[in-house]
FILODO-384420 format. One line per field, with one value per residue: x, y, z of N, C-alpha, C, CB in turn. Coordinates in pm, whole numbers. Glycine has a CB too. Layout:
<rs>
n.xx	c(X;...)
n.yy	c(Y;...)
n.zz	c(Z;...)
ca.xx	c(X;...)
ca.yy	c(Y;...)
ca.zz	c(Z;...)
c.xx	c(X;...)
c.yy	c(Y;...)
c.zz	c(Z;...)
cb.xx	c(X;...)
cb.yy	c(Y;...)
cb.zz	c(Z;...)
</rs>
This chain:
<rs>
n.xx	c(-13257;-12973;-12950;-13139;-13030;-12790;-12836;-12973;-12734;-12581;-12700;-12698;-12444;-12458;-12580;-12389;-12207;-12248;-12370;-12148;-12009;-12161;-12144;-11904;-11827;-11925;-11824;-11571;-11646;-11639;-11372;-11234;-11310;-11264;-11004;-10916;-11037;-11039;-10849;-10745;-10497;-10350;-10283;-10474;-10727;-10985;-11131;-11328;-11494;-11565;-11706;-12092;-12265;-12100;-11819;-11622;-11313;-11188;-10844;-10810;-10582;-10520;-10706;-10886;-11223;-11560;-11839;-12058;-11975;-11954;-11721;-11599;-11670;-11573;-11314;-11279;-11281;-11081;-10956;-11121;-11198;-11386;-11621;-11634;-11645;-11804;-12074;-12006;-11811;-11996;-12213;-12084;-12050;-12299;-12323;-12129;-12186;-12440;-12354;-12222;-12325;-12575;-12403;-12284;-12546;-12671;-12467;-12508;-12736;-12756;-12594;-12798;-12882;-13104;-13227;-13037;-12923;-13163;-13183;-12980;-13028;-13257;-13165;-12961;-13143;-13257;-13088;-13003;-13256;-13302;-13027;-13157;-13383;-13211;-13031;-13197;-13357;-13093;-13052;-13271;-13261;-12983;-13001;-12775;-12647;-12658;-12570;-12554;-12702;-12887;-12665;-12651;-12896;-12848;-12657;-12786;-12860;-13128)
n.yy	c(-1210;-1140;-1253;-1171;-905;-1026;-1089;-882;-690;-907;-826;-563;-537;-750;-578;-362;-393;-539;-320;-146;-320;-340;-30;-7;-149;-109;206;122;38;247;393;224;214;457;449;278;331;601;704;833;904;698;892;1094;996;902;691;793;704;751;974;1107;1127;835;843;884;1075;1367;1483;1820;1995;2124;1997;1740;1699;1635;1429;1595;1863;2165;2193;1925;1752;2011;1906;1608;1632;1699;1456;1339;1523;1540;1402;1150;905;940;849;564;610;714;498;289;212;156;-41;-237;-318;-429;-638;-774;-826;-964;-1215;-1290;-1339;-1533;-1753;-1811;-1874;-2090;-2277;-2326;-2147;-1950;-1735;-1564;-1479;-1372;-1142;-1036;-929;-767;-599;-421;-363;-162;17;97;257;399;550;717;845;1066;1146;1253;1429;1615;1699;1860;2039;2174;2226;2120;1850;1564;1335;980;881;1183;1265;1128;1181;1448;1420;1356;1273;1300)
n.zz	c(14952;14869;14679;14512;14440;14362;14113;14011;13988;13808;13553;13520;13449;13215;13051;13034;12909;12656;12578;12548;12391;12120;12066;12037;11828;11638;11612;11539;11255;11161;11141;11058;10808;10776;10809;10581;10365;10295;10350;10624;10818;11120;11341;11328;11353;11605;11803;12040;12329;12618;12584;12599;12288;12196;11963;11621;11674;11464;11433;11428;11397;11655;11822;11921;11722;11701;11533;11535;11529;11311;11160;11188;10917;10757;10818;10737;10494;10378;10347;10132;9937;9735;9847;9799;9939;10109;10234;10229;10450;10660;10705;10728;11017;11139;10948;10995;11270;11244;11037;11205;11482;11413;11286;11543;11667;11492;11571;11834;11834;11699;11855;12060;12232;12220;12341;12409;12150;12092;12267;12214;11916;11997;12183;12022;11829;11978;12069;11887;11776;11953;11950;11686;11767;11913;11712;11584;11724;11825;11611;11506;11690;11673;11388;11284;11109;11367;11398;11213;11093;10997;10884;10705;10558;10526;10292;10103;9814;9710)
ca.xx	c(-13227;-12892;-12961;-13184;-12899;-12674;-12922;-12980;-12595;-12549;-12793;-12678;-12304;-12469;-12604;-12333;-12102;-12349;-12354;-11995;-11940;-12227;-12156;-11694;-11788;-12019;-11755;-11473;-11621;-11618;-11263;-11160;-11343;-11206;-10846;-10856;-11118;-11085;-10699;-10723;-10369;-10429;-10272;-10573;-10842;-10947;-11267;-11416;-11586;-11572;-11832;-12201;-12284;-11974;-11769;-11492;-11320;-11082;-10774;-10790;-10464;-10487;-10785;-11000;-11297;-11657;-11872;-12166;-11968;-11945;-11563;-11580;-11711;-11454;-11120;-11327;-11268;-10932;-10900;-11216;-11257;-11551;-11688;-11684;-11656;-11887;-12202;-11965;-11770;-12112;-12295;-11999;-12061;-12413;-12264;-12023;-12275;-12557;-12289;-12108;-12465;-12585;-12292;-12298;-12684;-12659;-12379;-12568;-12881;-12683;-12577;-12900;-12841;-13170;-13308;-12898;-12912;-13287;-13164;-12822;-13034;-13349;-13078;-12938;-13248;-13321;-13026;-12994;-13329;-13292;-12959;-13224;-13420;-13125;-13028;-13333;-13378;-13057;-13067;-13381;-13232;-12877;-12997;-12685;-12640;-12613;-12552;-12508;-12860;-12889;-12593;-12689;-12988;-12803;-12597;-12840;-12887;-13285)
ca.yy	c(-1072;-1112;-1338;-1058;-816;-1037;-1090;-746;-675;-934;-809;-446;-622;-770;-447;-253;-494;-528;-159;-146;-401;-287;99;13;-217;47;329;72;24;412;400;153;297;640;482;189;373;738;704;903;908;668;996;1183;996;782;628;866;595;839;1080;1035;977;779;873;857;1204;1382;1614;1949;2074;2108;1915;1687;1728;1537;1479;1746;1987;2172;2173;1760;1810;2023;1801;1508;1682;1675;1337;1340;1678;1548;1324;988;758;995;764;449;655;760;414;137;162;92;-161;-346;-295;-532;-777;-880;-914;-1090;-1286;-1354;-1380;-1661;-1851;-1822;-1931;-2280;-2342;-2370;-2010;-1866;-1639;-1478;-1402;-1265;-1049;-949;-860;-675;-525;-368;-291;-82;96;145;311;527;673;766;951;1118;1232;1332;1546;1723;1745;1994;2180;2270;2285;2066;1676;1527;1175;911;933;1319;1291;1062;1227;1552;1446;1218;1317;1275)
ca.zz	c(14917;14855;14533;14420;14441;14267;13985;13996;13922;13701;13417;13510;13382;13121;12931;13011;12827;12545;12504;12521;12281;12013;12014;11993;11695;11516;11611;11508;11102;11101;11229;10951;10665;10753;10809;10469;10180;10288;10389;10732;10855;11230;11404;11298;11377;11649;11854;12165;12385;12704;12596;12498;12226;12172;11823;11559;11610;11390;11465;11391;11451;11785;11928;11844;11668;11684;11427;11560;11501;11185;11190;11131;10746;10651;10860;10697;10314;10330;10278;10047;9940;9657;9974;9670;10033;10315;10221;10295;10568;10748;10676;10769;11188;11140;10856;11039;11377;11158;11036;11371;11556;11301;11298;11669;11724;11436;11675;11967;11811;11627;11942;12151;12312;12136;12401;12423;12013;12030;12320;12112;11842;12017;12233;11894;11744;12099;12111;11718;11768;12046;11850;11587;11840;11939;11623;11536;11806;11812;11425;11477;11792;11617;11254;11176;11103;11489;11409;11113;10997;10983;10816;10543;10504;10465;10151;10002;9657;9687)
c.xx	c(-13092;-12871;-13017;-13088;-12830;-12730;-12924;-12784;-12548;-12592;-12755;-12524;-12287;-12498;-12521;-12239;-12160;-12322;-12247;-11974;-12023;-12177;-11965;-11770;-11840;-11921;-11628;-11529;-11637;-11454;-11194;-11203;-11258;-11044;-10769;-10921;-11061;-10879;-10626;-10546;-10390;-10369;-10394;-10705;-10827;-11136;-11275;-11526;-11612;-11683;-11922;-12209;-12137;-11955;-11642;-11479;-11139;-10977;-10759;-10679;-10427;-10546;-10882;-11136;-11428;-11731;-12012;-12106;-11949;-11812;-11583;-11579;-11584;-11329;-11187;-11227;-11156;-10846;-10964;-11272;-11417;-11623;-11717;-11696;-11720;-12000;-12123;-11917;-11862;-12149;-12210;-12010;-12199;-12419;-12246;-12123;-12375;-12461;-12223;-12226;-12529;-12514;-12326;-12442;-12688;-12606;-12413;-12708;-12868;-12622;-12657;-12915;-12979;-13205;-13155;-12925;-13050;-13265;-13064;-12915;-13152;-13230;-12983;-13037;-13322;-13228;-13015;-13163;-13342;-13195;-13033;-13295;-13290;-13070;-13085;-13326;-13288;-13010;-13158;-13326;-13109;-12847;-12854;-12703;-12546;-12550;-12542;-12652;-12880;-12789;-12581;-12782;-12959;-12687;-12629;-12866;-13042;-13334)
c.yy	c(-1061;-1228;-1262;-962;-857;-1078;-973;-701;-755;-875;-662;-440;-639;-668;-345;-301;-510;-464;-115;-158;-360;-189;83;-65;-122;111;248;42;183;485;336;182;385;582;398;294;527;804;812;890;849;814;1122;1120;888;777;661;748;672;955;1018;1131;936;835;879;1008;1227;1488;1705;2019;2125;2099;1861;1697;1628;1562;1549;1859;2038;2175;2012;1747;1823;1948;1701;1567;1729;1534;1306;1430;1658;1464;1204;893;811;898;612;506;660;609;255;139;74;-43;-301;-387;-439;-673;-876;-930;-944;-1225;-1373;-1422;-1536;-1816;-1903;-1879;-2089;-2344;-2384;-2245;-1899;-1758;-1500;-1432;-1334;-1175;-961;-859;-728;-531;-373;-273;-194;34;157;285;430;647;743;852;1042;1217;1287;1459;1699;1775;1910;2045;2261;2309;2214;1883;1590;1363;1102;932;1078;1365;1260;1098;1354;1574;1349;1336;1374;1420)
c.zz	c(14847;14685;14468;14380;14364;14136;13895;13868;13808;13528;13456;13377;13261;13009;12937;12919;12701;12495;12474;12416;12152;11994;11992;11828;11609;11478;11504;11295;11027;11057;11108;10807;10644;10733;10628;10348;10208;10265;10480;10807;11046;11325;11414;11270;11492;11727;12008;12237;12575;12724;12526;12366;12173;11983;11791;11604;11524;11428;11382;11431;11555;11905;11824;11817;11639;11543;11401;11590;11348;11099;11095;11026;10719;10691;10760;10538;10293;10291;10207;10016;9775;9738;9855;9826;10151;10294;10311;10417;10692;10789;10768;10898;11195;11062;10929;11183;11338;11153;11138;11476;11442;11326;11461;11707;11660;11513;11786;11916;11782;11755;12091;12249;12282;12188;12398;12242;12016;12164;12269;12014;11856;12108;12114;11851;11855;12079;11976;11637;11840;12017;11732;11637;11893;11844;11566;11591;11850;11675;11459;11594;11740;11507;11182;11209;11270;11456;11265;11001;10974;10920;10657;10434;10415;10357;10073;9896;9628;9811)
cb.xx	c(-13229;-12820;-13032;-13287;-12822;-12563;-13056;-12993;-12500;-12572;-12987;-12661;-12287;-12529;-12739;-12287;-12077;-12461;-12394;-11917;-11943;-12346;-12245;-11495;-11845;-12136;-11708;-11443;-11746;-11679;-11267;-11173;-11471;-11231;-10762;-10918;-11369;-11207;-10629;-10844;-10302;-10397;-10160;-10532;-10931;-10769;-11274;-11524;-11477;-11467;-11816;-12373;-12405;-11983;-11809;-11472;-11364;-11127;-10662;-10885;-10450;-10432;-10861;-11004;-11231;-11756;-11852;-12271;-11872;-12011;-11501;-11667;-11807;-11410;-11060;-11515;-11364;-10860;-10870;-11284;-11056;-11570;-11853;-11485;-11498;-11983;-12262;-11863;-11727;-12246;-12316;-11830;-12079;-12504;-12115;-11827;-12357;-12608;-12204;-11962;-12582;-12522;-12150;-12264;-12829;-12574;-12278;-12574;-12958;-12507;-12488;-12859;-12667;-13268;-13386;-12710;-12887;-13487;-13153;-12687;-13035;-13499;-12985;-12929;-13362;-13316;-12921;-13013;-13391;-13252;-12836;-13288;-13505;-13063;-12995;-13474;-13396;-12979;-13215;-13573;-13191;-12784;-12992;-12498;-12515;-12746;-12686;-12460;-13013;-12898;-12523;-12734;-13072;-12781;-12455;-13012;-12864;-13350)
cb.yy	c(-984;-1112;-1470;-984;-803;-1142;-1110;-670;-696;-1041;-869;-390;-754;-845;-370;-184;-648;-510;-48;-228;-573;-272;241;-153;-367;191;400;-73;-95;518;327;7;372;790;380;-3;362;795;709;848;1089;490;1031;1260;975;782;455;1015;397;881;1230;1020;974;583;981;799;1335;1403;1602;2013;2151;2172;2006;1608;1770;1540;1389;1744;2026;2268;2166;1662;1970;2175;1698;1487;1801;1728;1238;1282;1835;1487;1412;892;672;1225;737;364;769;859;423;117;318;180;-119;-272;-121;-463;-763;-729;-827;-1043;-1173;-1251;-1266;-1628;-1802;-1672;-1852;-2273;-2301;-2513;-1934;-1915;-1711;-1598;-1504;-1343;-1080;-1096;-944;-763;-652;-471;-408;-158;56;-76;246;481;617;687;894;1038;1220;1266;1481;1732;1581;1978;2135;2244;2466;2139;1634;1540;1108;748;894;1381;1261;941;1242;1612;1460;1092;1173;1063)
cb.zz	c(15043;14998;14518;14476;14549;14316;14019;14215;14014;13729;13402;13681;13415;13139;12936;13123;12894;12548;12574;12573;12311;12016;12139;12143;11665;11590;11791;11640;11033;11240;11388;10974;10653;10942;10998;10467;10145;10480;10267;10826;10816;11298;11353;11190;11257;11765;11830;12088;12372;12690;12538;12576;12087;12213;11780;11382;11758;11270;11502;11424;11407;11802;12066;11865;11587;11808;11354;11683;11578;11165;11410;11156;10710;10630;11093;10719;10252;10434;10332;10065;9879;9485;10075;9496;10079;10359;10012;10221;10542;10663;10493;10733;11316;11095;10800;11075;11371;10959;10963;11514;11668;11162;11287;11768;11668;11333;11719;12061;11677;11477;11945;12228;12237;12084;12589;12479;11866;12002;12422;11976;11751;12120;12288;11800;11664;12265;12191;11610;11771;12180;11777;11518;11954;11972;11575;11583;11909;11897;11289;11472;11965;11638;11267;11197;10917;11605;11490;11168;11081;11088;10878;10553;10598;10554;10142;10060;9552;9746)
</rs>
């Protein structure tokens, strides 16, 4: 029993650490877009890992600001008021998210680890999916862009 238990806990360990580490690196190429291409000032922006759904937010003069609200947009368009870098701005968590598991699953796979990289990357492709239900869903309940996809969608050209 007490080996089940600690089985139990270990793999509770393991996906919380996972999830950790996938949704900071996402938040973190939003974080560096916004602070190198966009040229966010680091006082005025930073990476919310405390609330769901985790996010970059921005200061509004005298709190910070997520990016489901409609507020975010316009703080955003002050450092890109024709939005030339919201496509890369929006796009680089999910970016950088792909390239680092990638990256890792590859390492873990060259080194005989295969079942750890095809869990890194289904692990990804679980949680990368379920934020799509997510934003989906509160896309159509608040009529505004909840998430990265609903956002992309809402200044695609097409």
């Amino acid at each position: 029993m007490l080996e089940f238990a600690l089985d139990i806990a270990t793999l509770v360990f393991v996906y919380t650490v996972t999830f950790l580490a996938v949704v900071y690196i996402h938040e973190v190429g939003h974080y560096v877009t916004g602070r190198l291409l966009v040229g966010i000032p680091r006082s005025e922006i930073t990476i919310v890992m405390t609330t769901l759904p985790q996010h970059v937010a921005l200061w509004d003069d005298d709190e910070w600001v997520g990016p489901s609200e409609e507020r975010y947009h316009e703080r955003y368009q002050r450092y890109d008021p024709e939005d030339a870098h919201a496509t890369t701005y929006i796009a680089s968590g999910s970016l950088l998210q792909t390239i680092c598991i990638v990256a890792v699953a590859g390492a873990l796979a060259v080194s005989g680890l295969e079942s750890a990289a095809q869990f890194l990357v289904l692990f990804s492709l679980l949680l990368t999916a379920s934020y799509l239900v997510y934003d989906g869903v509160f896309t159509f309940v608040t009529g505004y862009p909840a998430g990265d996809y609903s956002a992309l969608w809402a200044i695609s050209p097409l």
